[in-house]
N, CA, C and O atoms as CSV, one atom per row, in Angstrom:
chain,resi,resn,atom,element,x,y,z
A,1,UNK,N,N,0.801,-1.180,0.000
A,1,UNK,CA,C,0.000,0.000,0.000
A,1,UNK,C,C,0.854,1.257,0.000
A,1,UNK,O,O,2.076,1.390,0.057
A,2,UNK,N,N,-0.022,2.041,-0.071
A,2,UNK,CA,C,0.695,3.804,-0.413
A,2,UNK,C,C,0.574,4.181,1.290
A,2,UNK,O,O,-0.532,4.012,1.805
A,3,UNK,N,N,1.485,4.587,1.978
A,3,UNK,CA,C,1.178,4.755,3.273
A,3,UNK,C,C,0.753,6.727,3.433
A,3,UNK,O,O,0.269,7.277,4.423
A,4,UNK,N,N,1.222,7.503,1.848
A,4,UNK,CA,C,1.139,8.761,2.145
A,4,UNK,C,C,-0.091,8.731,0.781
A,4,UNK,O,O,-0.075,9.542,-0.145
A,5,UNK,N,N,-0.953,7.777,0.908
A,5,UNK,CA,C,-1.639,7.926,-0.283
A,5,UNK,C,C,-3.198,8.992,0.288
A,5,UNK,O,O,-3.703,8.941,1.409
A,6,UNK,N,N,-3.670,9.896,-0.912
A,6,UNK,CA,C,-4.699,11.074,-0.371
A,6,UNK,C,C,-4.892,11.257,-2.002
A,6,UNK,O,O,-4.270,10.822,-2.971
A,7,UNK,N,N,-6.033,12.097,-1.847
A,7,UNK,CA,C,-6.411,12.259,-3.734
A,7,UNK,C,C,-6.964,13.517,-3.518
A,7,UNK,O,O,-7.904,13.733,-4.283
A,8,UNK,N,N,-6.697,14.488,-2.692
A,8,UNK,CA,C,-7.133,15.728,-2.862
A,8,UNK,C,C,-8.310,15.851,-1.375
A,8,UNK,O,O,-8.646,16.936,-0.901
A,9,UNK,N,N,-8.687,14.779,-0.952
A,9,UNK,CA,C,-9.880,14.851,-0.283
A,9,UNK,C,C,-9.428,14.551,1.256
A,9,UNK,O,O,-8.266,14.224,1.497
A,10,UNK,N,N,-10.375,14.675,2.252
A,10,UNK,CA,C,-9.926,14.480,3.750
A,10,UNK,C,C,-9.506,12.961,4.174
A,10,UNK,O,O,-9.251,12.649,5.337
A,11,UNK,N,N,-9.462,11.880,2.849
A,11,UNK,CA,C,-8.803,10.607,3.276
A,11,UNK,C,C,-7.209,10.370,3.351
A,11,UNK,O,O,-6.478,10.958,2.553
A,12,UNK,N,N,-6.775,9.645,4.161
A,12,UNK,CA,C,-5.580,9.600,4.089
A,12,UNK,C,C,-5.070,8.596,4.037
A,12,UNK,O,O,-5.990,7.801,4.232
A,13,UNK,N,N,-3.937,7.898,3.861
A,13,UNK,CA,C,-2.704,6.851,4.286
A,13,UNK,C,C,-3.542,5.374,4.182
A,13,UNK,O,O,-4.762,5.473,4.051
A,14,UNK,N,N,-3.102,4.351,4.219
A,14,UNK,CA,C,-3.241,3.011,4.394
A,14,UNK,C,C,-4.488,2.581,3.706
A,14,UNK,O,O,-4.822,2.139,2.607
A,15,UNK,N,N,-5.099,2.950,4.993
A,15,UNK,CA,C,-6.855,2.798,5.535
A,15,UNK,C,C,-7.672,3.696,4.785
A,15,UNK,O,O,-8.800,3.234,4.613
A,16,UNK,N,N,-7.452,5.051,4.176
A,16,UNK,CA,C,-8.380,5.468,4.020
A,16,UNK,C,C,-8.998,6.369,4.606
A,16,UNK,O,O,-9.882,7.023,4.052
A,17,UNK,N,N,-8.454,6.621,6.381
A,17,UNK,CA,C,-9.069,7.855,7.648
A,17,UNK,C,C,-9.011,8.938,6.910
A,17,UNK,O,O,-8.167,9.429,6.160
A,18,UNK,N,N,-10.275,9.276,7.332
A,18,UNK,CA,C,-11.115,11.019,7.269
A,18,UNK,C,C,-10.043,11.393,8.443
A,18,UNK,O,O,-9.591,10.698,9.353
A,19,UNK,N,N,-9.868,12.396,8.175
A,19,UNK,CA,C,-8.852,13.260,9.358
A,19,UNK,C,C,-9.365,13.296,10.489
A,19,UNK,O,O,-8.772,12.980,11.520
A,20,UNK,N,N,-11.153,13.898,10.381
A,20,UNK,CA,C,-11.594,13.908,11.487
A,20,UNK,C,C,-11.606,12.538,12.571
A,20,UNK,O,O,-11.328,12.415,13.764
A,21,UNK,N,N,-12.033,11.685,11.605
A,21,UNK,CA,C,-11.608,10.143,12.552
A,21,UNK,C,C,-10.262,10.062,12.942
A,21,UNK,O,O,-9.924,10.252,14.111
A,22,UNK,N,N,-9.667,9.860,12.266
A,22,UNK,CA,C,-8.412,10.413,12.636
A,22,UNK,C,C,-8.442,10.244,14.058
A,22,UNK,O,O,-8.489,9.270,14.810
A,23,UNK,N,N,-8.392,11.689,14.220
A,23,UNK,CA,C,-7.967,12.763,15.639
A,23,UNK,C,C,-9.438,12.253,17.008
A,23,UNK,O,O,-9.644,12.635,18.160
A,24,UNK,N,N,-9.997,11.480,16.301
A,24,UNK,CA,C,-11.452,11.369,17.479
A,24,UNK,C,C,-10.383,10.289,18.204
A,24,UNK,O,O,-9.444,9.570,17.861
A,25,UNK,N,N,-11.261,10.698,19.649
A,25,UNK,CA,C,-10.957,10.029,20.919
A,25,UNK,C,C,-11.121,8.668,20.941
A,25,UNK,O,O,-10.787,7.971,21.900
A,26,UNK,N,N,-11.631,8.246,19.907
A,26,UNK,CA,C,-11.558,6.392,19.965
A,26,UNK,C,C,-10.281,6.195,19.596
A,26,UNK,O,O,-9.967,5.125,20.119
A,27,UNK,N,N,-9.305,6.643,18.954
A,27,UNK,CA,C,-8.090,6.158,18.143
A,27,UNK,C,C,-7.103,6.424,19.530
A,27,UNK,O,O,-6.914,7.581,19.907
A,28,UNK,N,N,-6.343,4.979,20.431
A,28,UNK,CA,C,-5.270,5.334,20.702
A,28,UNK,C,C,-4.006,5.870,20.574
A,28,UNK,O,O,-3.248,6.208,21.483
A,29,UNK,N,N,-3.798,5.936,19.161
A,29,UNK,CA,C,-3.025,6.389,17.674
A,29,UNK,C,C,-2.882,8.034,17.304
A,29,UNK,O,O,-1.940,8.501,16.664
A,30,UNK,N,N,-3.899,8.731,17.789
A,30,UNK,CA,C,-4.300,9.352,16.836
A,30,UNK,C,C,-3.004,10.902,17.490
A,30,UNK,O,O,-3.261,12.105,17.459
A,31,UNK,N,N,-1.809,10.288,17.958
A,31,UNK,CA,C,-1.071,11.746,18.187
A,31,UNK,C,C,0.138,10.900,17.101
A,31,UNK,O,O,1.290,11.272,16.880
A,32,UNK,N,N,-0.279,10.171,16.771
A,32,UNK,CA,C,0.693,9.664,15.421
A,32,UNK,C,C,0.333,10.185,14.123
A,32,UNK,O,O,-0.788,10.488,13.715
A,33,UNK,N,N,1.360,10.240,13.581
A,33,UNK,CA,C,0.738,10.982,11.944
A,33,UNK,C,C,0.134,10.015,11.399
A,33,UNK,O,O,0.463,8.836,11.525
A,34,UNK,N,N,-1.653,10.815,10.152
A,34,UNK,CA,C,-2.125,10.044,10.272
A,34,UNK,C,C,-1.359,9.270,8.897
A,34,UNK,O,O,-2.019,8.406,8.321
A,35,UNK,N,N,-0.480,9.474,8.576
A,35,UNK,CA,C,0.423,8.663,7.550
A,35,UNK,C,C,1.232,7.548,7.767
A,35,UNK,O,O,1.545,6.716,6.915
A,36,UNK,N,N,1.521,7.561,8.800
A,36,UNK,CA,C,2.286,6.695,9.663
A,36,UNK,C,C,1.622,5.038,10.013
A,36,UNK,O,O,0.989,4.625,10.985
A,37,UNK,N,N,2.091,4.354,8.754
A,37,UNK,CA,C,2.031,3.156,8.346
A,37,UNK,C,C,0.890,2.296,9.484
A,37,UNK,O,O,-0.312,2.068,9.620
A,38,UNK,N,N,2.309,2.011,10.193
A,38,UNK,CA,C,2.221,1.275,11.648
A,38,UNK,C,C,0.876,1.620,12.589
A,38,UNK,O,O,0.133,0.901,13.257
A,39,UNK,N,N,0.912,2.881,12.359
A,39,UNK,CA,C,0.227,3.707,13.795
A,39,UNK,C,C,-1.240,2.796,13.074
A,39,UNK,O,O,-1.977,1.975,13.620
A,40,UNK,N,N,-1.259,3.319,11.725
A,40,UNK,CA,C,-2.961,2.920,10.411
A,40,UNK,C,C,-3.408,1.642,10.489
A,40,UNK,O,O,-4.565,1.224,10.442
A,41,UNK,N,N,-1.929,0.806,10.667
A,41,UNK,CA,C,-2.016,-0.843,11.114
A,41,UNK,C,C,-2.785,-1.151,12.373
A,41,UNK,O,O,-3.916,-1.632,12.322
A,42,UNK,N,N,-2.142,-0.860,13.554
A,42,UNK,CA,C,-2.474,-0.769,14.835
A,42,UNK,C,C,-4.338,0.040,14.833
A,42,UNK,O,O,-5.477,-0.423,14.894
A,43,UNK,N,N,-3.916,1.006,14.760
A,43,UNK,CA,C,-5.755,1.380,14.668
A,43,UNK,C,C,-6.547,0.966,14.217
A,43,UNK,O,O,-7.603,1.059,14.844
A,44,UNK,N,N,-6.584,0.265,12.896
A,44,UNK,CA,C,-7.289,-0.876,12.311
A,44,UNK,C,C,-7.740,-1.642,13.504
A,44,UNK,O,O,-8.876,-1.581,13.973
A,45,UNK,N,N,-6.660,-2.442,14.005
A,45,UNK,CA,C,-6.550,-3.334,14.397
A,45,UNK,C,C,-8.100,-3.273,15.586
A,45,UNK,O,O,-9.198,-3.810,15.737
A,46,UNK,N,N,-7.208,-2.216,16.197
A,46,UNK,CA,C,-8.185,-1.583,17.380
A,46,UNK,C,C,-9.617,-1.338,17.054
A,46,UNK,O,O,-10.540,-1.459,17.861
A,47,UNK,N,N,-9.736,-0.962,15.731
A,47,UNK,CA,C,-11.570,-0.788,15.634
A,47,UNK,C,C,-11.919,-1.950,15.490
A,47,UNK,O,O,-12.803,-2.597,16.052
A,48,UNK,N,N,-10.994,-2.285,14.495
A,48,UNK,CA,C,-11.890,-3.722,14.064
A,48,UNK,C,C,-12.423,-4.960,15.086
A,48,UNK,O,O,-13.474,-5.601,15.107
A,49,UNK,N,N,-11.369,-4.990,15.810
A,49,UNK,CA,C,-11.324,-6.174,16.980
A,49,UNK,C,C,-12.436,-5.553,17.978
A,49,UNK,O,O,-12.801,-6.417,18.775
A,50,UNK,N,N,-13.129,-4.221,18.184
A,50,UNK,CA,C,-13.947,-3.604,18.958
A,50,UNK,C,C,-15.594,-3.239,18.123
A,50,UNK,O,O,-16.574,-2.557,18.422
A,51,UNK,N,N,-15.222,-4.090,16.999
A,51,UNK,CA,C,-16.671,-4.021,16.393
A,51,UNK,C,C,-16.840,-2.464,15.292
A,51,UNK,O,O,-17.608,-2.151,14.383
A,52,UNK,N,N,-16.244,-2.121,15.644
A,52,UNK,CA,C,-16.073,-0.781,15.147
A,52,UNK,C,C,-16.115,-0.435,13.585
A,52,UNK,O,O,-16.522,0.659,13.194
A,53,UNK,N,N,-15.655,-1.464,12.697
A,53,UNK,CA,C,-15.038,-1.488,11.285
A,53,UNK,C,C,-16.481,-1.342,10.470
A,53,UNK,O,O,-16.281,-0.219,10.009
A,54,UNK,N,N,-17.618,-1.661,10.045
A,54,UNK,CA,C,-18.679,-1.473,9.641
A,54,UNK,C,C,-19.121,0.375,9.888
A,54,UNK,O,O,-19.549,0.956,8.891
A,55,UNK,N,N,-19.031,0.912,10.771
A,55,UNK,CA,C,-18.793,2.321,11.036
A,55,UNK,C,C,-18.169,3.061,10.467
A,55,UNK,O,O,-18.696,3.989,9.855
A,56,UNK,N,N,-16.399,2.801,10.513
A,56,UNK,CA,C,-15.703,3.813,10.096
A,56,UNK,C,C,-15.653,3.469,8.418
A,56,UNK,O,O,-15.359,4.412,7.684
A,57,UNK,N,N,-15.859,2.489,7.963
A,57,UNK,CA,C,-15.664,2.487,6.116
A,57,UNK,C,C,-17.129,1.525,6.080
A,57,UNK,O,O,-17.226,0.298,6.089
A,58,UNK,N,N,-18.120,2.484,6.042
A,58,UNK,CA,C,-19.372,2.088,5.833
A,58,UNK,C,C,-19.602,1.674,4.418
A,58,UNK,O,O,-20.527,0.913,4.133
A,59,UNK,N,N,-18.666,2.228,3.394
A,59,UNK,CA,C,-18.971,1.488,2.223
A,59,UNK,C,C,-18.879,0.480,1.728
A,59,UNK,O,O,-19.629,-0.230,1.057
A,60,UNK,N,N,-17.089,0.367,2.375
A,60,UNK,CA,C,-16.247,-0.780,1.961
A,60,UNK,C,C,-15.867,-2.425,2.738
A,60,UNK,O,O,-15.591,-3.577,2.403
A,61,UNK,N,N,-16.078,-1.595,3.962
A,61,UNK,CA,C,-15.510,-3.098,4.960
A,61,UNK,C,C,-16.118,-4.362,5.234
A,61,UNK,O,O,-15.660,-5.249,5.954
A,62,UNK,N,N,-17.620,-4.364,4.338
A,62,UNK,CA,C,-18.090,-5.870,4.662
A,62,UNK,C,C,-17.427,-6.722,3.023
A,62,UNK,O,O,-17.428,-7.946,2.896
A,63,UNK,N,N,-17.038,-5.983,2.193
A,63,UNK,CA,C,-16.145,-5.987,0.963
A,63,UNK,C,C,-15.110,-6.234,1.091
A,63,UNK,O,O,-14.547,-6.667,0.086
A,64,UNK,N,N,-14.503,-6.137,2.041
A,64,UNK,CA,C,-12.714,-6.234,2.707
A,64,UNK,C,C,-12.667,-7.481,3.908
A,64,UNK,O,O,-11.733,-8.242,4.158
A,65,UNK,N,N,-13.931,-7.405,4.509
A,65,UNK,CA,C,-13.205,-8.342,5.430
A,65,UNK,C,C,-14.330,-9.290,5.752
A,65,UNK,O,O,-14.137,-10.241,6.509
């Protein structure tokens, strides 16, 4: 994957995070850049395993996982 990948719009890095998700208080991560591979890995990790993943990529994630 593109870890500094963005197309003009508020998505970013890995995953795909809206900035604003990003920076919200669910992300233990979120004083990591949101480009920062690892940090995108780990936060995944964290929504997903907390039920969370259907929420944050409402379009895509029953498509992904």
């Amino acid at each position: 994957g593109r870890r500094r990948a963005g197309s003009g719009t508020p998505f970013r890095g890995l995953f795909q995070y809206h900035t604003g998700t990003w920076a919200a208080s669910w992300n233990p991560y979120r004083g990591d850049s949101i480009y920062d591979g690892s940090a995108q890995i780990f936060a995944t990790c964290y929504a997903v395993s907390r039920g969370m993943g259907p929420s944050l990529w409402t379009t895509t994630f029953w498509s992904q996982y």
